[in-house]
C-alpha positions, 0 to 999 in steps of 0.5 A, spaced: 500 500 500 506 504 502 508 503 495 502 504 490 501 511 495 509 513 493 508 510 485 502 514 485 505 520 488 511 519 483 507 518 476 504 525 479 510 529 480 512 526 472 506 529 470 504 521 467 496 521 468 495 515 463 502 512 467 497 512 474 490 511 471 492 504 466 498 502 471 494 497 475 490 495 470 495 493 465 500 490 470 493 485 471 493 484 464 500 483 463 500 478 468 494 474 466 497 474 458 504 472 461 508 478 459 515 481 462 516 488 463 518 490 457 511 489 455 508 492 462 512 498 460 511 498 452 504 498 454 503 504 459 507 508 454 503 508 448 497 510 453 501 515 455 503 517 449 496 516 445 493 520 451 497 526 450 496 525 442 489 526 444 489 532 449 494 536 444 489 535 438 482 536 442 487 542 444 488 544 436 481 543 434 479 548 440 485 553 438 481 553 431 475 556 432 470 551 428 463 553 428 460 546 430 463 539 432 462 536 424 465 530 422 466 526 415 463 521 419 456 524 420 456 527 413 451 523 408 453 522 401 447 519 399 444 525 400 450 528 395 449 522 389 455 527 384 459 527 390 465 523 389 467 521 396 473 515 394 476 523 394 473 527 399 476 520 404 483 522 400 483 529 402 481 527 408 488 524 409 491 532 408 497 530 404 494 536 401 496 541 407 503 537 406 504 539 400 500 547 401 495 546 396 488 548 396 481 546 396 476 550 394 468 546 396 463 549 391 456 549 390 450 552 391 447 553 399 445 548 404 448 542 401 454 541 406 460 546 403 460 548 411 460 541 414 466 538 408 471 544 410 469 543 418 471 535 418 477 536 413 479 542 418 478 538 424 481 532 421 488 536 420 488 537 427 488 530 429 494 529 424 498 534 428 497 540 423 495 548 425 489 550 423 484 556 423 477 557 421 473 564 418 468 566 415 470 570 409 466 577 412 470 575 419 476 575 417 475 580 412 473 584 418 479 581 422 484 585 417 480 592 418 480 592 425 488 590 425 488 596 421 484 601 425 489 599 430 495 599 426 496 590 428 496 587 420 503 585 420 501 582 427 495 578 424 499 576 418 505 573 422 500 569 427 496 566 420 503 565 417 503 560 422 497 556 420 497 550 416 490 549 414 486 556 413 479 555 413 475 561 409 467 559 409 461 563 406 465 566 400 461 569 395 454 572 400 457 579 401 460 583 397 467 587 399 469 593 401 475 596 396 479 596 402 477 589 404 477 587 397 485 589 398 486 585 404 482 579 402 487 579 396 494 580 400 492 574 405 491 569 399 498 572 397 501 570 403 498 564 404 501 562 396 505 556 397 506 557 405 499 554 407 493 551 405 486 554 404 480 550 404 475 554 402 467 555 401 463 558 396 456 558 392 459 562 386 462 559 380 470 563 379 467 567 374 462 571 378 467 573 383 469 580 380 462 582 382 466 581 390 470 586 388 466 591 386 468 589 379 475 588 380 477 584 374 484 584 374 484 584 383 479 577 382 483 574 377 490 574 380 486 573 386 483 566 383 491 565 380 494 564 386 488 560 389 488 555 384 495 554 382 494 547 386 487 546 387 482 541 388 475 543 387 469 539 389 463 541 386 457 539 390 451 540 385 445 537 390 439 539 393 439 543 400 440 539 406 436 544 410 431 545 405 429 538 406 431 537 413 424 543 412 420 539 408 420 532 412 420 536 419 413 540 416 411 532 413 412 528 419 408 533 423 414 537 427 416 544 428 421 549 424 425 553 426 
C-alpha cells in the first residue's frame, strides 16, 4: 500500500496521468497474458503517449475556432449522389496541407460546403497540423480592425503560422475596396506557405462582382488560389431545405 501511495505520488510529480490511471490495470493484464516488463512498460507508454496525442489535438481543434463539432463521419453522401467521396476520404488524409495546396468546396447553399471544410479542418488537427477557421466577412473584418489599430503585420505573422486556413461563406457579401485589398494580400501570403480550404456558392467567374468589379484584383486573386487546387463541386439539393420539408411532413416544428 506504502508503495502504490509513493508510485502514485511519483507518476504525479512526472506529470504521467495515463502512467497512474492504466498502471494497475495493465500490470493485471500483463500478468494474466504472461508478459515481462518490457511489455508492462511498452504498454503504459503508448497510453501515455496516445493520451497526450489526444489532449494536444482536442487542444488544436479548440485553438481553431470551428463553428460546430462536424465530422466526415456524420456527413451523408447519399444525400450528395455527384459527390465523389473515394476523394473527399483522400483529402481527408491532408497530404494536401503537406504539400500547401488548396481546396476550394463549391456549390450552391445548404448542401454541406460548411460541414466538408469543418471535418477536413478538424481532421488536420488530429494529424498534428495548425489550423484556423473564418468566415470570409470575419476575417475580412479581422484585417480592418488590425488596421484601425495599426496590428496587420501582427495578424499576418500569427496566420503565417497556420497550416490549414479555413475561409467559409465566400461569395454572400460583397467587399469593401479596402477589404477587397486585404482579402487579396492574405491569399498572397498564404501562396505556397499554407493551405486554404475554402467555401463558396459562386462559380470563379462571378467573383469580380466581390470586388466591386475588380477584374484584374479577382483574377490574380483566383491565380494564386488555384495554382494547386482541388475543387469539389457539390451540385445537390439543400440539406436544410429538406431537413424543412420532412420536419413540416412528419408533423414537427421549424425553426
Amino acid at each position: 500500500m506504502k508503495s502504490a501511495v509513493l508510485l502514485e505520488s511519483y507518476l504525479k510529480a512526472l506529470r504521467l496521468p495515463a502512467f497512474l490511471r492504466e498502471y494497475g490495470q495493465a500490470a493485471r493484464q500483463c500478468g494474466e497474458e504472461g508478459l515481462g516488463y518490457e511489455e508492462y512498460l511498452e504498454a503504459l507508454a503508448g497510453a501515455e503517449i496516445s493520451s497526450r496525442e489526444g489532449r494536444a489535438a482536442a487542444r488544436r481543434i479548440r485553438q481553431a475556432g470551428f463553428p460546430s463539432a462536424k465530422e466526415l463521419s456524420d456527413f451523408d453522401f447519399a444525400a450528395a449522389p455527384g459527390l465523389n467521396k473515394t476523394r473527399v476520404l483522400e483529402l481527408a488524409g491532408c497530404d494536401f496541407v503537406r504539400r500547401r495546396e488548396n481546396v476550394v468546396l463549391l456549390g450552391p447553399p445548404g448542401v454541406g460546403k460548411t460541414h466538408l471544410a469543418t471535418a477536413l479542418g478538424r481532421e488536420a488537427c488530429r494529424r498534428g497540423m495548425r489550423v484556423r477557421f473564418f468566415t470570409a466577412a470575419s476575417l475580412v473584418t479581422a484585417y480592418l480592425e488590425a488596421r484601425e489599430e495599426r496590428q496587420v503585420q501582427r495578424l499576418d505573422a500569427a496566420l503565417r503560422k497556420q497550416d490549414l486556413i479555413v475561409i467559409d461563406e465566400l461569395g454572400y457579401i460583397p467587399f469593401s475596396p479596402s477589404g477587397s485589398q486585404h482579402l487579396f494580400g492574405f491569399f498572397s501570403q498564404c501562396y505556397e506557405r499554407s493551405s486554404v480550404a475554402l467555401t463558396t456558392n459562386l462559380p470563379f467567374s462571378e467573383w469580380p462582382q466581390l470586388f466591386g468589379g475588380d477584374e484584374r484584383l479577382a483574377g490574380a486573386l483566383l491565380d494564386r488560389l488555384t495554382h494547386k487546387v482541388h475543387i469539389i463541386d457539390i451540385q445537390s439539393d439543400s440539406y436544410r431545405l429538406r431537413a424543412s420539408l420532412r420536419r413540416r411532413e412528419g408533423g414537427g416544428a421549424t425553426q
